[in-house]
N, C-alpha and C positions, 0 to 999 in steps of 0.2 A: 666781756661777759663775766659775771661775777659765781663763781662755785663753791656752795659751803660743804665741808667734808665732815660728817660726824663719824664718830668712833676711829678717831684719827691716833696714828702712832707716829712716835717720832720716824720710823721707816717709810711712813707714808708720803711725810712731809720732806723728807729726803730724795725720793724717787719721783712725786709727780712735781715739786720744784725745779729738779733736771731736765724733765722732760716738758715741762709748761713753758720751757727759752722760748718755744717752737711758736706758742699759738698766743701766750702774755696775758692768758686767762687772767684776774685777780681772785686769790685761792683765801681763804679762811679755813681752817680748821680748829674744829672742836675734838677734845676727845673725849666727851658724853655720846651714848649711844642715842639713835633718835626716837623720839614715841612721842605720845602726850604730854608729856611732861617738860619738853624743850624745845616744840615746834616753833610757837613762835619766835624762837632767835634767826628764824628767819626774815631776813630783814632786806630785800629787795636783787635776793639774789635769783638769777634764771633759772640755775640750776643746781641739787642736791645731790652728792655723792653718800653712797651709804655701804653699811657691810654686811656678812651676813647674821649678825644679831639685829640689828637694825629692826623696827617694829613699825613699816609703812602702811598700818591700816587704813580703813574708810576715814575714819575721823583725823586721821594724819594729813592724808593727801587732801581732804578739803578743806584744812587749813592752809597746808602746800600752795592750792589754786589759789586761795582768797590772797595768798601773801604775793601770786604773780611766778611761780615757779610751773618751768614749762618742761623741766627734763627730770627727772629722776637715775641718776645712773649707779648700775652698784656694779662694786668694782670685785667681784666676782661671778662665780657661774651660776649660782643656785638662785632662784629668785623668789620661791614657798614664801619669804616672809613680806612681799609684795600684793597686797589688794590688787591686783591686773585689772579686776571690771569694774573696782571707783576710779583708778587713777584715768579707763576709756571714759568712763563720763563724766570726767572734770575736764580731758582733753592734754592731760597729759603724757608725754614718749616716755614709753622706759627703755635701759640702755641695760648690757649688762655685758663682761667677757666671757664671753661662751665658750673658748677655750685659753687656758695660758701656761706653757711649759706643762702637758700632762705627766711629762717625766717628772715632773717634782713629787707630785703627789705616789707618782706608783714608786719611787725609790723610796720612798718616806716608808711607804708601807710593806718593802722588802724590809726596812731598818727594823721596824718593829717585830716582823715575822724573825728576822735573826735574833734582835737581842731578846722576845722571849723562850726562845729556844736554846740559847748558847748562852744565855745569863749574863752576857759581857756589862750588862749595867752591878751588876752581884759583883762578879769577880774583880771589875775595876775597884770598887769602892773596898772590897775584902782585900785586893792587892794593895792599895796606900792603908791599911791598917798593918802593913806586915802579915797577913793571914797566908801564906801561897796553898793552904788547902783546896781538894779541888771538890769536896764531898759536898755534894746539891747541887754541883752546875753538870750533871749528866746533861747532854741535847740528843737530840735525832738528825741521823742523816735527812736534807731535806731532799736530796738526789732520789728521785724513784718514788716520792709522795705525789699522789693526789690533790691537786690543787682547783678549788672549785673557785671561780669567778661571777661574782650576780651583778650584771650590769659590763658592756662590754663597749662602754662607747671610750673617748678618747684615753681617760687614764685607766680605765680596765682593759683595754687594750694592750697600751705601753706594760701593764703589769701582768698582761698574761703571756706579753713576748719574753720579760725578765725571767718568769716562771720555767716558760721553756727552756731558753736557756740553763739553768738549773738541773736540768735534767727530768723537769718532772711532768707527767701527765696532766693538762691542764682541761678541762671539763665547764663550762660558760652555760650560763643561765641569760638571757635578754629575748624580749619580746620581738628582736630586729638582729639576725646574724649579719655578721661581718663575716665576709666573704674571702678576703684577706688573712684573715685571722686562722679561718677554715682552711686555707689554703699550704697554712702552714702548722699544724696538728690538732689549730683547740677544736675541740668535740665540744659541741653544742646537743645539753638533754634538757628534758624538762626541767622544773626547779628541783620539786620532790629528789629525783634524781641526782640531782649536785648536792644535796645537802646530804644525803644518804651516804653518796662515795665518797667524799672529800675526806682526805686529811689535815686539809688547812684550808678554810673558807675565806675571803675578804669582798667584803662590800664596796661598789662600785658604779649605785644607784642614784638616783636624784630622788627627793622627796615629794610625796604627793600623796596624793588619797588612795594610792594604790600600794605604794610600798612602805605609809606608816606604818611600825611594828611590824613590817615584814617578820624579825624575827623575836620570836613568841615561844612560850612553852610548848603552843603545837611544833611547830617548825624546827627550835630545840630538840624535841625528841627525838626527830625524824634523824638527825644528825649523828654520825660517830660515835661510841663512847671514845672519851679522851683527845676530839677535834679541840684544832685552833679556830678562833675565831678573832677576826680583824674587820673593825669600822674605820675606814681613813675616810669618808664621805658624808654623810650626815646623822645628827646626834636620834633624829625621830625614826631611823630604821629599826632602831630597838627598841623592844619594852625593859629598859633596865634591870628592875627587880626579878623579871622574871631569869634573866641570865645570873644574877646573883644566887638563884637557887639554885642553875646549873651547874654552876663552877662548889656550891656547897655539895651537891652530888657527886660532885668531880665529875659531871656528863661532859661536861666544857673542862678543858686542861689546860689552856692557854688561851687567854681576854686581851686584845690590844686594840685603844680605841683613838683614834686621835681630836674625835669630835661627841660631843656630847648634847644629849635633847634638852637640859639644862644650863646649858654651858655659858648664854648671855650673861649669867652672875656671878661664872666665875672667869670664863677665858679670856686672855689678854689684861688682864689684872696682876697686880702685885698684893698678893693678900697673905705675904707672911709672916703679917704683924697680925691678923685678924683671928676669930673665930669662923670657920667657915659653918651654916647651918644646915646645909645642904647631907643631910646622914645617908642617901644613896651612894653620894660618888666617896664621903668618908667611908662608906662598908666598903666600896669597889678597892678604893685603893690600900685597904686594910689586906687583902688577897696575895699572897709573895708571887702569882702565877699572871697577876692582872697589869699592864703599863697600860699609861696613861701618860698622854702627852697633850699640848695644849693647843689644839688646831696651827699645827705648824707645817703640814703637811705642803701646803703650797711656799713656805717661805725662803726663795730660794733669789739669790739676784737675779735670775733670770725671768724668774715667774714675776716678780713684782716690776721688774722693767716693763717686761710685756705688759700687766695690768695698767699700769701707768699710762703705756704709749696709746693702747685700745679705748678703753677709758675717755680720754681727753681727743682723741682723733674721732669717735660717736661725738662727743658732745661738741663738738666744733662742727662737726657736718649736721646735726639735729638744729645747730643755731644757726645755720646757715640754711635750714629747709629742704636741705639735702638729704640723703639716705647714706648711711654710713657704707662703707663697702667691708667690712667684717661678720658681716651678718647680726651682729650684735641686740639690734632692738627687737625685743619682747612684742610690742604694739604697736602695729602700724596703720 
């Protein structure tokens, strides 16, 4: 079986080459993203690996069919940028990891809830200038804060057990409680509720038509003066601009996002030779209170083993007419 991988990195081609001894797929990788504009290099392969910029619409995938591709697999969990109802009726499976090391992501996203709090990316960089000043890196105890969680499935979980730890009151927003999670302190309130109490918020949703811009100037306001706020999940839960105003009010105190609703033009790029045009995420990071990081939140050797191993163990049971035993496919 032959699999083209768009939006490929040399990590990628690292990890699914290890783990391809097993199955002797023949791999191709591009590292263009997919869309209109490079579909047809698809050239007699069965199956398409993609990321989550990746752009599978109607007009994609029916090129997809015509060129003979029977699987679509993306080698993450989010699948928003997947046409679901062209790719059922052209007849093709989609595959995706529905879960991989959710510790990567919730530790990612304690990283960020630290270093904007305790400034260690400031102080590192004031430390090798010789500065040993400690004036601006004040933090807060995060022991005894309120910690609101929106979405509770496997990494909002993992991060609301970290939480506890921690010492802190954790408070869960999801349309489906874990009972588990109950079992062992988090308090489950309405959303209003979480956004209202929290001291430090972090997002932990999947995207869709129900949590686009979940958070909005209304939902903003509803919230703390002087809350954190943390996206490690996806870049369309926020209206950007509108949190730019927040953080100008100082209503928002602390902005940590590791994904972004624009991000296909800049993430995973090397663009420090460039102009970037993008004047949103240049205001964001104009902010001394705002980190930004580069959707890195799963990149951990663990997680990307697992994507690897899940990945190509679907597409090997999908080409054999079989049902993958990961739960993995989207459509069946």
């Amino acid at each position: 079986m032959k699999i083209l991988f768009f939006s490929a990195k040399p990590y990628d081609r690292t990890f699914f080459d290890l783990h391809n001894e097993r199955y002797g797929f023949e791999l191709e990788y591009l590292e263009t993203h997919l869309g209109p504009h490079i579909v047809e290099a698809v050239q007699g392969q069965t199956a398409v690996c993609v990321f989550v910029n990746d752009k599978v619409n109607a007009d994609v995938i029916a090129v997809l069919a015509a060129k003979g591709v029977k699987i679509i697999a993306l080698r993450c969990a989010g699948f928003n940028n997947v046409d679901l109802e062209a790719a059922r009726q052209q007849g093709i499976r989609v595959c995706r990891v529905p879960e991989y090391s959710p510790q990567a992501v919730a530790e990612h996203t304690v990283a960020m809830l630290l270093t904007l709090n305790r400034k260690t990316h400031k102080a590192y960089n004031r430390v090798r200038e010789q500065n040993f000043s400690l004036n601006g890196l004040m933090g807060f105890n995060v022991y005894g804060k309120t910690v609101g969680v929106i979405g509770t499935g496997k990494i909002g979980a993992a991060f609301c057990k970290i939480m506890k730890g921690f010492g802190c009151r954790v408070i869960a927003y999801d349309i489906a409680m874990n009972a588990d999670l109950q079992a062992q302190g988090i308090e489950y309130q309405d959303l209003e509720t979480v956004l209202s109490n929290s001291d430090i918020i972090s997002l932990h949703c999947p995207l869709n038509e129900h949590t686009h811009h979940l958070i909005n100037a209304r939902t903003l306001q509803q919230m703390k003066q002087g809350v954190m706020l943390i996206n490690t999940s996806r870049g369309g839960l926020i209206n950007t601009p509108d949190v730019i105003d927040a953080l100008k009010s100082k209503h928002v105190a602390h902005f940590g996002i590791d994904v972004y609703e624009q991000e296909e033009k800049l993430f995973f790029k090397d663009l420090s030779e460039s102009i970037i045009e993008d004047d949103t995420i240049q205001r964001l990071m104009s902010f001394p209170n705002v980190l930004v990081t580069a959707h890195q939140g799963f990149f951990t050797d663990e997680a990307l083993s697992e994507i690897a191993q899940v990945t190509l163990s679907s597409i090997d049971a999908l080409g054999k007419g079989t049902e993958p035993v990961n739960k993995s496919v989207i459509l069946v």
